[in-house]
C-alpha angles and dihedrals in degrees: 000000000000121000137192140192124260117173093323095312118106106235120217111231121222126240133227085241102051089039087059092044086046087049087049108036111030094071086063117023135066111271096221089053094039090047085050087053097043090048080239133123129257085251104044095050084050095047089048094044089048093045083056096045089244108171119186108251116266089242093047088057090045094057094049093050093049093050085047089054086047093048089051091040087060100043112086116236109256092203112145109229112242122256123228 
């Protein structure tokens, strides 16, 4: 895989195949997983997606708002009741 050179730190250049993979699967799949998958980082895979104009689908933000809700719904309040 080529290489060059940005302010001392070897950059890893993208494919045409991960680029198409990226295209496919970041809309709906989770970008840590999807990073993992790729051999990039986190910030890498975010930075391409956003050079490409890449979103998350509609459906795939709403799953993950509605396991956040479940996750709060499960975990107990830890409110202190007021005193007088």
């Amino acid at each position: 895989m080529a290489a060059k050179k940005a302010k001392g730190k070897a950059v890893k250049l993208w494919t045409k195949g991960e680029l198409s993979k990226l295209k496919k699967e970041y809309p709906k799949t989770d970008t840590k997983a999807l990073a993992k998958k790729l051999g990039r980082t986190l910030e890498a895979v975010r930075f391409q997606a956003k050079k490409l104009r890449l979103k998350k689908t509609k459906s795939y933000m709403q799953s993950l708002y509605k396991a956040a809700r479940k996750t709060a719904a499960r975990k107990p309040s830890k409110k202190k009741a007021r005193k007088g």
